[in-house]
C-alpha positions in Angstrom: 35.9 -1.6 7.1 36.1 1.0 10.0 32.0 0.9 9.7 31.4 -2.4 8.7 33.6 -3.2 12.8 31.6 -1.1 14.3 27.9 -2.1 13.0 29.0 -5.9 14.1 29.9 -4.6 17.5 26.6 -2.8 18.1 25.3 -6.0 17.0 26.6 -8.0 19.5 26.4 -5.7 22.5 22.8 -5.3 21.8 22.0 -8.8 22.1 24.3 -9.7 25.2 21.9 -8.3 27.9 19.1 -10.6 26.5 21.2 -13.9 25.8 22.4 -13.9 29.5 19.1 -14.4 30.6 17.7 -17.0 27.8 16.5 -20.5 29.3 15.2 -23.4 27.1 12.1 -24.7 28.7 10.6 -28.5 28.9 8.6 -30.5 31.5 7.6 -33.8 31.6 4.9 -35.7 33.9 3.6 -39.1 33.0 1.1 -38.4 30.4 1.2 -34.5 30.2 4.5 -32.2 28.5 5.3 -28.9 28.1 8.0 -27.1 25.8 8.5 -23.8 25.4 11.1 -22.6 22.4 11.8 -20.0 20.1 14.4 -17.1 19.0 15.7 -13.6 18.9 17.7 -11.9 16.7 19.1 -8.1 17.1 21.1 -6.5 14.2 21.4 -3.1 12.1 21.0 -3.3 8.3 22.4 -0.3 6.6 20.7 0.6 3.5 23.1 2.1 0.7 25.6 1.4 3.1 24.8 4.6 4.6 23.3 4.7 8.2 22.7 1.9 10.2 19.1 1.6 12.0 18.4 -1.6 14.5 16.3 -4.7 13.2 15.0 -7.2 15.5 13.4 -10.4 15.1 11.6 -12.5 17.6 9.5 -15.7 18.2 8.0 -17.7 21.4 6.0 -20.6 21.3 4.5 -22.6 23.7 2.9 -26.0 23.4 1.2 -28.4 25.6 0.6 -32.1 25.4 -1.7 -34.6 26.8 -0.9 -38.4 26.2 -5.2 -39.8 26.0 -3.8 -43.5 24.9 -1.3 -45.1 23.0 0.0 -43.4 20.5 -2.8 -40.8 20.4 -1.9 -37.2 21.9 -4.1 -34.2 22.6 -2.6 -30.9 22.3 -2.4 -26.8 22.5 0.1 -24.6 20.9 0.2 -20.5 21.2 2.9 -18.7 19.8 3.5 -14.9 19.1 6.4 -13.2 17.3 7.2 -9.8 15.4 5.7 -10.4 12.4 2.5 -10.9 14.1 3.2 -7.7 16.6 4.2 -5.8 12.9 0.7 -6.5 11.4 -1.5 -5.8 15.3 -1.9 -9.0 16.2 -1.3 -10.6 18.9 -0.5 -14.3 17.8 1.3 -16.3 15.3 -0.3 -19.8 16.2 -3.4 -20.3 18.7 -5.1 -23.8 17.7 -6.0 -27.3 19.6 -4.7 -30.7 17.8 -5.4 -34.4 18.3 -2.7 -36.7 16.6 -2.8 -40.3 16.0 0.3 -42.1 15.3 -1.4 -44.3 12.6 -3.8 -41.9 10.9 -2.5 -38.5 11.1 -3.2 -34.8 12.5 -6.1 -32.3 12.7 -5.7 -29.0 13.9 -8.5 -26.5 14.7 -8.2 -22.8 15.8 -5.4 -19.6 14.2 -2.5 -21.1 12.0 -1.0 -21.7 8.6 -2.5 -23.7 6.2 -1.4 -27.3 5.6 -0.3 -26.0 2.2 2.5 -23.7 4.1 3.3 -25.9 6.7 4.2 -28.7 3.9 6.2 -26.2 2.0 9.9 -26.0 0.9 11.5 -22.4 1.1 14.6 -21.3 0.2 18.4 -22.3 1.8 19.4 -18.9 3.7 21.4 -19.2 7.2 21.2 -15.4 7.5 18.6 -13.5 10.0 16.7 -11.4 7.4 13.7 -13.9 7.6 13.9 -14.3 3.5 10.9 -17.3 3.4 8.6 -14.9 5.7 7.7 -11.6 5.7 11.7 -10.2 4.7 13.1 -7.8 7.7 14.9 -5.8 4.9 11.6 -4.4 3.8 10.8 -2.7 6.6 13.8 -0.5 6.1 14.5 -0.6 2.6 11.0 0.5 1.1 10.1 -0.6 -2.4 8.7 1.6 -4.9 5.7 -0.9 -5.6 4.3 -4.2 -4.1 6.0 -6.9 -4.1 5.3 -10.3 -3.3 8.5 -12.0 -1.5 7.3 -14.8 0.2 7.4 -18.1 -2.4 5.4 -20.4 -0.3 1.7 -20.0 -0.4 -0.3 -18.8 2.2 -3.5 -17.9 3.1 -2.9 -16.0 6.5 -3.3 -17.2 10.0 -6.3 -14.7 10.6 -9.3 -17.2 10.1 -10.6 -20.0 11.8 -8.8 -23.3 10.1 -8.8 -26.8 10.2 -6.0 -28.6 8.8 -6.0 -32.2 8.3 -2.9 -34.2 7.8 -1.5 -37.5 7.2 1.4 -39.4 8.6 4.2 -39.3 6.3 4.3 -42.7 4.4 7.6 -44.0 2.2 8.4 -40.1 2.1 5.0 -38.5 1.2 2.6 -36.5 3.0 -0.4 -34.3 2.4 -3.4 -32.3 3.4 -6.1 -30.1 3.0 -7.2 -27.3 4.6 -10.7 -25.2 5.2 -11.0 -21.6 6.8 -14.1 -19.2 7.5 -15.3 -17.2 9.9 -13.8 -14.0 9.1 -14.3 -10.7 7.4 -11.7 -10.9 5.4 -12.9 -13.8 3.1 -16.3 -16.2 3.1 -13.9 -19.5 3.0 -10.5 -20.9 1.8 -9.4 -24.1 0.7 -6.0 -25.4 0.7 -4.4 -28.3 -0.6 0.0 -29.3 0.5 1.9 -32.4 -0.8 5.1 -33.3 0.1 7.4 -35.4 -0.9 11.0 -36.5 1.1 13.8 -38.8 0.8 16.2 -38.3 3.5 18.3 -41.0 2.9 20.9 -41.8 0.4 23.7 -39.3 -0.5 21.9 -37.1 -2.3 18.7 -36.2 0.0 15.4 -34.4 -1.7 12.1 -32.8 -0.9 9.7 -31.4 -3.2 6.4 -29.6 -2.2 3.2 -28.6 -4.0 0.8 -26.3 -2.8 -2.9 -25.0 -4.3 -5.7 -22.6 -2.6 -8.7 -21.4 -3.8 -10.1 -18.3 -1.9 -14.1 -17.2 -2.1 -14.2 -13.5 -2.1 -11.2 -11.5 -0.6 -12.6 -8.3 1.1 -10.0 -6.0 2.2 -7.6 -8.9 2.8 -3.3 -8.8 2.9 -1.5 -11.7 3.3 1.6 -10.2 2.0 3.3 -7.4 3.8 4.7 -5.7 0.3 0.8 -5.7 -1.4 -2.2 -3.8 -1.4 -5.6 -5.1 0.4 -7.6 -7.7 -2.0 -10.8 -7.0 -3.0 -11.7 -9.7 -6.1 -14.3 -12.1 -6.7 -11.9 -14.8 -5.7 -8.1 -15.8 -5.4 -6.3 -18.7 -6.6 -3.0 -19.7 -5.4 -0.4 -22.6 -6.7 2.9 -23.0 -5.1 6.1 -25.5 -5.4 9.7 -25.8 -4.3 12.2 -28.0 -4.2 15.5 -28.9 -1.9 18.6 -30.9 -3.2 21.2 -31.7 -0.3 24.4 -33.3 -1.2 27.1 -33.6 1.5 27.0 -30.1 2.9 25.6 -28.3 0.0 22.0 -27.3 -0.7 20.5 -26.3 -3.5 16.3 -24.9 -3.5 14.2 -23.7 -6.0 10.6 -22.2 -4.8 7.8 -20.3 -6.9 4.2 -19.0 -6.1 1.4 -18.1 -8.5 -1.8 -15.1 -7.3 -4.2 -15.2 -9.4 -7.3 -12.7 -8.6 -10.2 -12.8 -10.8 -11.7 -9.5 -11.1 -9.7 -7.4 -8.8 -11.1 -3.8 -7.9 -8.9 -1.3 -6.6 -4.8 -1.4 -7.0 -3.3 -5.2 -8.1 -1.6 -7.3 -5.7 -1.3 -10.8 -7.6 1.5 -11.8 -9.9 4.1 -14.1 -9.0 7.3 -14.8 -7.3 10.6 -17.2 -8.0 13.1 -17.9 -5.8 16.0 -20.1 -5.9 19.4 -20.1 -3.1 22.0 -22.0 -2.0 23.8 -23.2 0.9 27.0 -24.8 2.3 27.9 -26.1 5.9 31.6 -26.1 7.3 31.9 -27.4 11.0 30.7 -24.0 12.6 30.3 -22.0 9.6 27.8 -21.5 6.9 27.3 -19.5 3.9 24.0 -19.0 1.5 23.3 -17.4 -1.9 20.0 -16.3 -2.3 17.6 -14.5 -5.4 14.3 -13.9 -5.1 12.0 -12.6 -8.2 8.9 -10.8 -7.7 6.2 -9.7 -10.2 3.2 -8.1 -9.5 0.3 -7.3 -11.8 1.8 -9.4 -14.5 -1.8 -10.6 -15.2 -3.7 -7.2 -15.7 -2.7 -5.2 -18.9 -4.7 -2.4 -18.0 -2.0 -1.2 -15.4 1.5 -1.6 -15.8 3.4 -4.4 -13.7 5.8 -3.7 -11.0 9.4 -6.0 -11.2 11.7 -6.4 -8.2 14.8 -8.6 -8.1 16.8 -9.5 -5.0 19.8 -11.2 -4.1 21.4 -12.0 -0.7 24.6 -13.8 0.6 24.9 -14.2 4.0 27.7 -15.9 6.2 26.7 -17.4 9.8 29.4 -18.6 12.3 27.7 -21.1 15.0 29.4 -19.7 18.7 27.5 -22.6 20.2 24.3 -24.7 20.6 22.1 -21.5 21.5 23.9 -18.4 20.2 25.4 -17.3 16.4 26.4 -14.7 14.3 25.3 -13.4 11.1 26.2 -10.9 8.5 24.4 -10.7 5.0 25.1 -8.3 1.9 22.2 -7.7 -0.4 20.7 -5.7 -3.4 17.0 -5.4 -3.9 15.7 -3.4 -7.4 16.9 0.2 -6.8 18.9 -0.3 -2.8 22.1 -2.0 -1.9 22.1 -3.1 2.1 24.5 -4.8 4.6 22.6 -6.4 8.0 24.8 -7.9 10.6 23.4 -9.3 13.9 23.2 -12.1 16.3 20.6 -15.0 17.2 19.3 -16.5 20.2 17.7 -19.8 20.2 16.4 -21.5 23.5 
């Protein structure tokens, strides 16, 4: 207990220097608007309970809106974060909109596809980042790939255009086209979702498909080797059940790569998690499935199974703390930290 005490207090001291300073940012003038937001998180995760090392987490984003007529807005977005810092590059989001009340969205320039954005993760009120690119994995290293992200994706490294509707009784979808890269000719993506948020029991369901035209060298996930195949194909869904304070979500993604050269990154992974709200407290169980290669029986298939809980107290509007427990395959782990958001 001695240890656990003393991780949680590095925790916190390492983040009180940055949260002092911390400013949420939004202007408004007539037709034009600007709102900066985002997050920070600093922690240490102790793999095998052993020695603690320091995680950190960020993300900034910037976005800027111009009002052309009624109902119709013009707009810019940028936004960078670790992940994207992780991997060299130097954005998250860099892309132009136009959005009309009536009619919908279209976006053109560096982002997710439609099929992420309209996607359903997994309940977790930790700060591991468990529906993108896991911070655990950067300390705990597996023994093979492993795909641990559950909602499809198709990278934010190729010029896109997303086109989306305007949700309608609870449903909404797009489609999606990227090129203009080396790391693919083009990708198509396709996201429906489906809401009710009203009743006592709320839902949302999501359902995602891509098709990908010769991967060359390409990585979407962090945990699996570059793709080289004569294409990819991708189908994703999840689904969140909120009663009262409790939430239940079950996600899963399907890789397929037909006539991969070189090591095998496709396979599939299952996640499901729960959640439960108290006034200022929250806790989550999450389990995440990944298995890679399950389609080739020429090599053998790599399993990895991994389970967090986490507990989050809320201090205030802007700042709370977290602790999570986990277990992937083969390495037990404890992260605590704190989180910023402005």
């Amino acid at each position: 207990m001695n240890r656990i005490f003393k991780t949680a207090l590095a925790a916190v001291a390492s983040v009180g220097v940055f949260s002092s300073t911390a400013q949420a940012l939004q202007y408004n003038n007539g037709r034009f608007a600007f709102k900066l937001n985002g997050y920070g998180t600093a922690g240490l995760l102790e793999p095998e309970f052993d020695t603690p090392e320091f995680i950190g987490d960020w993300r900034v984003r910037g976005q800027m809106n111009y009002a052309v007529y009624s109902g119709q807005t013009l707009g810019l977005v940028y936004a960078i974060d670790a992940a994207a810092i992780d991997e060299d590059k130097f954005f998250r989001e860099a892309f132009t909109f136009w959005e009309h009340r009536e009619l919908g969205r279209i976006e053109l320039g560096f982002t997710d596809s439609i099929a992420r954005k309209l996607g359903v993760g997994l309940p977790d009120v930790g700060g591991l980042r468990v529906n993108d690119k896991p911070l655990f994995y950067k300390k705990i290293s597996p023994n093979g790939p492993v795909i641990s992200d559950t909602i499809l994706t198709t990278g934010r490294s190729a010029l896109r255009m997303n086109l989306a509707t305007v949700p309608t009784n609870g449903v909404q979808y797009g489609l999606s086209l990227a090129g203009i890269t080396d790391d693919y000719k083009y990708a198509i993506d396709a996201g429906l979702k489906i809401r009710q948020p009203n009743g006592k029991i709320k839902t949302a369901f999501s359902f995602g498909a891509s098709f990908m035209d010769s991967p060359d060298n390409y990585r979407t996930d962090s945990y699996t080797p570059l793709v080289n195949a004569d294409w990819r194909a991708q189908i994703s869904g999840g689904m969140n059940l909120q009663y009262n304070s409790w939430i239940w979500g079950l996600s899963a993604r399907l890789i397929y790569d037909e006539k991969p050269v070189g090591p095998v990154s496709d396979g599939l992974a299952v996640g499901t998690g729960v959640s439960y709200d108290l006034l200022k407290y929250s806790i989550s169980l999450t389990y995440i499935f990944s298995d890679t290669g399950v389609w080739n029986r020429d090599v053998k298939d790599y399993m990895d199974h991994t389970v967090i809980a986490s507990f989050r107290y809320k201090y205030s509007e802007y700042l709370d703390g977290w602790t999570s427990i986990g277990l992937t395959t083969d390495t037990p782990f404890l992260a605590v930290g704190m989180r910023l958001t402005f």
